[in-house]
C-alpha positions as CSV (number, residue, x, y, z in Angstrom):
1,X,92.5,111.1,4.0
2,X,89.9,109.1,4.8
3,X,91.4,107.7,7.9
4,X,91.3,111.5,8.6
5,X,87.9,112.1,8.2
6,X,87.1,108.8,9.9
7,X,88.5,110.3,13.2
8,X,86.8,113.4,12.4
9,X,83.3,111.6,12.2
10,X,84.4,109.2,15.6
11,X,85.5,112.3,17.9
12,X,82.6,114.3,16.8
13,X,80.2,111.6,17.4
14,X,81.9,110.7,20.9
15,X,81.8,115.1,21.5
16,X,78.0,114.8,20.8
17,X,77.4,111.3,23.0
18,X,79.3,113.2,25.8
19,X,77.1,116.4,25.6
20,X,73.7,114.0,25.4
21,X,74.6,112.2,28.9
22,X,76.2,115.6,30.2
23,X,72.5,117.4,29.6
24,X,71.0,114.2,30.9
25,X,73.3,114.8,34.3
26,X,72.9,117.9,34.3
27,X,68.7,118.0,34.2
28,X,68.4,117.0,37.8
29,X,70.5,118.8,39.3
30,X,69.4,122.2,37.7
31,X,65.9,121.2,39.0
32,X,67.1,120.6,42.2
33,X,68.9,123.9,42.1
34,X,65.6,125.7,41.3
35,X,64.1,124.1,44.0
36,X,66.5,125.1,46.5
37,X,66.5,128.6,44.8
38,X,62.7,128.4,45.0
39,X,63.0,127.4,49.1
40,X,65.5,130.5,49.6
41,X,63.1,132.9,48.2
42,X,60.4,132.0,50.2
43,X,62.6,131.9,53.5
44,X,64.1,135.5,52.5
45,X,60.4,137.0,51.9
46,X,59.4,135.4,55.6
47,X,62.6,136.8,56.8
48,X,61.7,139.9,55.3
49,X,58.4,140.4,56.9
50,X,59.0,138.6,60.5
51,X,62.8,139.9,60.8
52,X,61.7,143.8,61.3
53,X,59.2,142.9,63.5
54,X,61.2,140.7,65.7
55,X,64.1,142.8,65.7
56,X,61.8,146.2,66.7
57,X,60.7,143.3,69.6
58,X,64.2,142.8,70.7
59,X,64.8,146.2,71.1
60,X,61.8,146.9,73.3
61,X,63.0,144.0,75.3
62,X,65.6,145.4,75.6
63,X,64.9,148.6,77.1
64,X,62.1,146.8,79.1
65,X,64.9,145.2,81.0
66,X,66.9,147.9,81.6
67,X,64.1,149.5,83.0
68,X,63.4,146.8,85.6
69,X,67.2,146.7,86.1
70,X,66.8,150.3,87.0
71,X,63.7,149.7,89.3
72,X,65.0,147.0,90.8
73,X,68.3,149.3,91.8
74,X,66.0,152.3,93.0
75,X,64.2,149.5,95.1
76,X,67.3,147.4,96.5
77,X,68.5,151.4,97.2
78,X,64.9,151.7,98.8
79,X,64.9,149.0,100.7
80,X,68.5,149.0,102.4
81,X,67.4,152.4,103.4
82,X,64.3,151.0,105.0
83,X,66.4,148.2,106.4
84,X,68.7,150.5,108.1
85,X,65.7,152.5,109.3
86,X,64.6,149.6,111.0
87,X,68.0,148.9,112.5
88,X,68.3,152.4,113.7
89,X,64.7,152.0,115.3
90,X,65.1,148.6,117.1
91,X,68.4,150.0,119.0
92,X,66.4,153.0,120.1
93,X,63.9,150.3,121.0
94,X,65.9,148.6,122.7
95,X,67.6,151.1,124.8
96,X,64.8,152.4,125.8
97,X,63.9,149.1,127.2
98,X,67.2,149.0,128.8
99,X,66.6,152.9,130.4
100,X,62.8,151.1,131.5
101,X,64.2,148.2,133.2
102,X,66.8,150.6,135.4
103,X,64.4,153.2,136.0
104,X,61.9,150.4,137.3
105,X,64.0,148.4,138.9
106,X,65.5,151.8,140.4
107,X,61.6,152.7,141.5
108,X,61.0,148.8,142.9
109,X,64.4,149.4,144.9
110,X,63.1,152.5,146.6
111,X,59.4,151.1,147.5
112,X,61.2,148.1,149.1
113,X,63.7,150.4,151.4
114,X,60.6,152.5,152.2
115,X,58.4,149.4,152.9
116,X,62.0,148.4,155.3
117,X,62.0,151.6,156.6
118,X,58.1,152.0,158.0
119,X,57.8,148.1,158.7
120,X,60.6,148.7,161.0
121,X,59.7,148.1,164.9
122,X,59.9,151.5,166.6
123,X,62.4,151.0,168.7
124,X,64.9,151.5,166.2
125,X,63.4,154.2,164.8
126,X,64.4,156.9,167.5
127,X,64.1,160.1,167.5
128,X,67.7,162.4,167.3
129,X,68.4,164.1,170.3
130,X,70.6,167.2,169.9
131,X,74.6,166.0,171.0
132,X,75.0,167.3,174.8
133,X,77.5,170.0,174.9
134,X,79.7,170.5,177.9
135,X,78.6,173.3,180.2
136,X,81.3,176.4,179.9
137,X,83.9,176.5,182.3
138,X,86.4,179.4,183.2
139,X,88.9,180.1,180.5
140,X,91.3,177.9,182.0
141,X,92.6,174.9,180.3
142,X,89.8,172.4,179.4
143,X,90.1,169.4,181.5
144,X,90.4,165.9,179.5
145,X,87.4,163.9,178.7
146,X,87.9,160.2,179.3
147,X,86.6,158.0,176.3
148,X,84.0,156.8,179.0
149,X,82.8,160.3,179.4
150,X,81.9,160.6,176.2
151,X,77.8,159.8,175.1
152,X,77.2,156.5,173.3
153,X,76.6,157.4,169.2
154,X,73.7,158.2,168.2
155,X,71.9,155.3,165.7
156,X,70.9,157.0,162.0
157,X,67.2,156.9,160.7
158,X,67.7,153.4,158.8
159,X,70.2,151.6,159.8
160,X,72.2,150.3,156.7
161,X,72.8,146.8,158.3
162,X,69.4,145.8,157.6
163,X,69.1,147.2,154.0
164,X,71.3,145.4,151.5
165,X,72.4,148.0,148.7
166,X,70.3,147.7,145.3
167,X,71.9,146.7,142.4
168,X,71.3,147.6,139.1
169,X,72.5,145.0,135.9
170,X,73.6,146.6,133.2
């Protein structure tokens, strides 16, 4: 028996040795574990107060930039509109720069041939005399005219010789 109570003693000594260094173990880490339980209190309270706030933040951001993503579509919108606009305005521009440059290049054309025309010496500037007409004969046959019978043509008022045709570019 007493070899029973011997081991009794032993194991309940070695049960109470193993409890001693398991508290001693234990002790920092449990104060280690209310420090970190300590920390995450504090960062939940800040999280807490900021989170709300920056969140509500977020959100206006949010809509602020769809807002400007809607101004900025209205104002592309506007400003292909202005764009065309323009376009539309410099091809009436330029065509009537094109209908200007015929019209006074049509009007410099005419002031040259009239310039031609009364510069012109005067003796080809005749005056028209009426075409002779044969005097009447009986109602018999009319006789043949011979090509050398006939008068000489009569010159027109400007002679087209002289003038060279005026061109318009396109």
């Amino acid at each position: 028996m007493t070899d029973s109570v011997f081991w009794l003693g032993l194991s309940i000594l070695l049960l109470a040795v193993g409890l001693v260094v398991l508290v001693c173990v234990s002790i920092p880490a449990l104060l280690g574990l209310a420090r970190a339980a300590r920390s995450a209190e504090k960062l939940f309270d800040t999280l807490d107060r900021e989170l709300p706030r920056t969140l509500e933040a977020m959100r206006n951001t949010g809509a602020n930039l769809s807002g400007l993503a809607d101004d900025m579509t209205d104002s592309v919108h506007s400003a292909r509109s202005i764009v065309k606009q323009v376009d539309t305005s410099l091809s009436d521009v330029r065509q009537q720069a094109y209908q200007a440059k015929r019209t006074t290049r049509s009007v410099a054309v005419g002031f040259r041939a009239a310039w031609r025309v009364l510069t012109k010496p005067s003796k080809s500037r005749r005056s028209r005399k009426p075409p002779v007409k044969p005097p009447t004969r009986s109602p018999v046959a009319p006789k043949p005219v011979s090509p050398r019978d006939q008068p000489a043509p009569q010159a027109p008022d400007r002679p087209t010789s002289d003038m060279t045709s005026p061109r318009i570019d396109d």
